[in-house]
ZALOKE-450461 format. One record per residue (C-alpha): residue number from 1; x, y, z; residue in one letter. Coordinates in Angstrom, 1 decimal. Example, Ala and Ser with C-alpha at 12.3 -4.5 7.8 and 13.67 -1.06 7.14 Angstrom:
// residues 2
{tivo 1,{12.3,-4.5,7.8},a}
{tivo 2,{13.7,-1.1,7.1},s}
END
This chain:
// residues 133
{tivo 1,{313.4,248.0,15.0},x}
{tivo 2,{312.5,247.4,18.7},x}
{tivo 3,{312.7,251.2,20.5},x}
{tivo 4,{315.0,251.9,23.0},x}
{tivo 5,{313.3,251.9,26.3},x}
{tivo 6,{313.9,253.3,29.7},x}
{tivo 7,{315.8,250.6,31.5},x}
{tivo 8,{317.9,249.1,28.5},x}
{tivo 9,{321.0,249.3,28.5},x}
{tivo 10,{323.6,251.0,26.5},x}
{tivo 11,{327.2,250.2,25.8},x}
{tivo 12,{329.5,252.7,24.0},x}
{tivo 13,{333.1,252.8,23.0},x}
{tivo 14,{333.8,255.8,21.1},x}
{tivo 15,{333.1,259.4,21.5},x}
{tivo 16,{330.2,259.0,23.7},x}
{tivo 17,{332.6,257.4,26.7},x}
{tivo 18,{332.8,259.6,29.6},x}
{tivo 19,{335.4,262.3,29.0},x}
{tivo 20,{334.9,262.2,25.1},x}
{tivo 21,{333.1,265.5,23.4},x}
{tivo 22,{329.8,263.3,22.4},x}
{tivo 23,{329.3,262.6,26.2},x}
{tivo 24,{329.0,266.0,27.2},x}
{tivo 25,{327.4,267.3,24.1},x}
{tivo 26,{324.2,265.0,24.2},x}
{tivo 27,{323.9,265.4,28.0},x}
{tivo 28,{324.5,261.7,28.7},x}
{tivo 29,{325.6,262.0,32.5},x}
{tivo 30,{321.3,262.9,33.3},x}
{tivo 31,{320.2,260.2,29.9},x}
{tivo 32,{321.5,257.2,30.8},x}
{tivo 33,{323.6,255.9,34.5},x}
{tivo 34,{326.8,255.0,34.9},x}
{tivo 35,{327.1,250.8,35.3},x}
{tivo 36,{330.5,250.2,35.0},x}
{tivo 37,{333.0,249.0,32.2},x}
{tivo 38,{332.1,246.6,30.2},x}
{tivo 39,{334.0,244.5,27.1},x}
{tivo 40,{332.4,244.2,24.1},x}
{tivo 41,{333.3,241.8,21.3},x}
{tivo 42,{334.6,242.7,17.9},x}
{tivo 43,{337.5,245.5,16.7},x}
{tivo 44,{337.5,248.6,16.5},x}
{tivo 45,{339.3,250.8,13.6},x}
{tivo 46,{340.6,254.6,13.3},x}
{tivo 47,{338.0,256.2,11.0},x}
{tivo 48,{339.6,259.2,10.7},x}
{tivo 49,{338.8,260.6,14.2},x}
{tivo 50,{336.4,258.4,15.4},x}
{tivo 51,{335.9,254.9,16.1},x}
{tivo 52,{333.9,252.1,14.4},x}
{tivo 53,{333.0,248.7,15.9},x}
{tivo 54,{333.3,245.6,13.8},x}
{tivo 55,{332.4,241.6,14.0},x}
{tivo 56,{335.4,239.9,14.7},x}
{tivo 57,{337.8,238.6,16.9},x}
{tivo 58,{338.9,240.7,20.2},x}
{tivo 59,{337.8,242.7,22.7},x}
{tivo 60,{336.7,246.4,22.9},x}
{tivo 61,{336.9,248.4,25.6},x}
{tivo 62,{333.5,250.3,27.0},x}
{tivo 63,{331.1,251.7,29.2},x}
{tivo 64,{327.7,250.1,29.9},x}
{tivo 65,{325.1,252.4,31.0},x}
{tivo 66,{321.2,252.4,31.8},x}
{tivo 67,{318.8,254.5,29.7},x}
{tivo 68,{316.9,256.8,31.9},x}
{tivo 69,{315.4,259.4,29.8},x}
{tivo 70,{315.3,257.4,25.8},x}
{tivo 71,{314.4,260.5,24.1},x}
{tivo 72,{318.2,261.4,23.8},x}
{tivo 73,{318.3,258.1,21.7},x}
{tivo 74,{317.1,259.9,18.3},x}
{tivo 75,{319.8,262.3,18.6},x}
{tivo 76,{322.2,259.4,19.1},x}
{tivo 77,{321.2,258.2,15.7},x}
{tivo 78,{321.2,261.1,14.1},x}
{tivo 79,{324.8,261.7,15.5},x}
{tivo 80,{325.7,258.1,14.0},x}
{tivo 81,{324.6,258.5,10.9},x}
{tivo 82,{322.0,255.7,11.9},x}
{tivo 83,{318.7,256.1,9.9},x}
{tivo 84,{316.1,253.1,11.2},x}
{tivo 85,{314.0,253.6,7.9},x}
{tivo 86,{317.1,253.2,5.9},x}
{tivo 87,{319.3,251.0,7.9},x}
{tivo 88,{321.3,250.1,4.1},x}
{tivo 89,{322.7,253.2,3.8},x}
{tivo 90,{323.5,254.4,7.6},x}
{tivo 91,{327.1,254.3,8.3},x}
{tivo 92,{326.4,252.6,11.9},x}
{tivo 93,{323.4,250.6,12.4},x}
{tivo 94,{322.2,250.2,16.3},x}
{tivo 95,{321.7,246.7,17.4},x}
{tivo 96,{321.5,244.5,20.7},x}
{tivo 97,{324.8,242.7,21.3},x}
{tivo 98,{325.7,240.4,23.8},x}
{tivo 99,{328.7,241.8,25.8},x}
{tivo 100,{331.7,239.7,27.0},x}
{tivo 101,{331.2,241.5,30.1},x}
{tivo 102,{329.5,242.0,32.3},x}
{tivo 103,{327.0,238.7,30.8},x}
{tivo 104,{324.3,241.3,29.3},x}
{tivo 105,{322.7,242.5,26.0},x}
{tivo 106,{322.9,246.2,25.5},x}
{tivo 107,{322.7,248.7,22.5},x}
{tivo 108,{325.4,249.4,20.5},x}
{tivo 109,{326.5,251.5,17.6},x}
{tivo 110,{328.4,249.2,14.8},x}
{tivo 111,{330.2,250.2,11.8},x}
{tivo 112,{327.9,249.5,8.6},x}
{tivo 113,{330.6,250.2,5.8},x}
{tivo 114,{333.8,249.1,5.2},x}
{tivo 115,{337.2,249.5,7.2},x}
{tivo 116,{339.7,249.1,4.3},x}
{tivo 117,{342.3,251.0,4.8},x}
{tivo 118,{341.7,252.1,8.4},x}
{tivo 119,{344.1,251.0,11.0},x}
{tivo 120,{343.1,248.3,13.5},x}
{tivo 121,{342.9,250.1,17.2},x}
{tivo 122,{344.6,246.8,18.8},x}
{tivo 123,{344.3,247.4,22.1},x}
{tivo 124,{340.2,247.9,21.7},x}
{tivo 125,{340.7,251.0,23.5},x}
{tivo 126,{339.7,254.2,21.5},x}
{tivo 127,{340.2,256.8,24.2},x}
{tivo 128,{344.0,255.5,24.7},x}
{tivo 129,{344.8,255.4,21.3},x}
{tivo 130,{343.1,258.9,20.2},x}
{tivo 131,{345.3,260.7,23.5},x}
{tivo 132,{348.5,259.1,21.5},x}
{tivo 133,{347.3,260.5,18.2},x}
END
């Protein structure tokens, strides 16, 4: 797998937005900077607390940020349950996706096992739906 470098960029949708607990918790507001919102494509399902990205139609709702400092990105994985050696048995697996917007390719975290069962966030927006939970 290619590493993360300084200058990639990241998108997240979950628990490492701004104003989620992973944010603050891996010290993302000196990691990575801010770029903006950004959609990403695919749906996102209730896991039981936390949200996981899957291929599909729709749109997800995220923020895209630029890596400064990548050593934070081996605590991201371990957080994600994202082993590079053993990416078959991870439970998300981080790859370059193409984002509907802005027009870029950034890292992601996508779900790796199945979502049977799990509800459907429909509006692709995990932070509004966990405040109504």
């Amino acid at each position: 797998m290619t590493p993360v470098r300084a200058g990639d960029t990241f998108a997240v949708y979950g628990l490492l937005r701004r104003g989620a607990s992973g944010f603050a918790q891996f010290g993302l507001a000196t990691a990575f900077r801010a770029l903006g919102p950004c959609r990403i494509p695919g749906a996102i399902h209730d896991l039981g607390g936390y949200p996981g990205l899957v291929a599909g139609s729709g749109t997800v709702m995220g923020e895209l940020f630029e890596v400064l400092d990548p050593s934070v990105i081996a605590r991201l994985d371990s957080f994600e349950d994202y082993d590079p050696a053993a990416p078959g048995s991870s439970r998300y697996l981080r790859v370059r996706l193409r984002l509907l917007e802005p027009d870029v390719e950034a890292w992601i975290y996508v779900w790796n096992q199945p979502v049977d069962g799990c509800p459907r966030v429909d509006s692709g927006d995990w932070l509004a739906w966990a405040s109504q939970s």
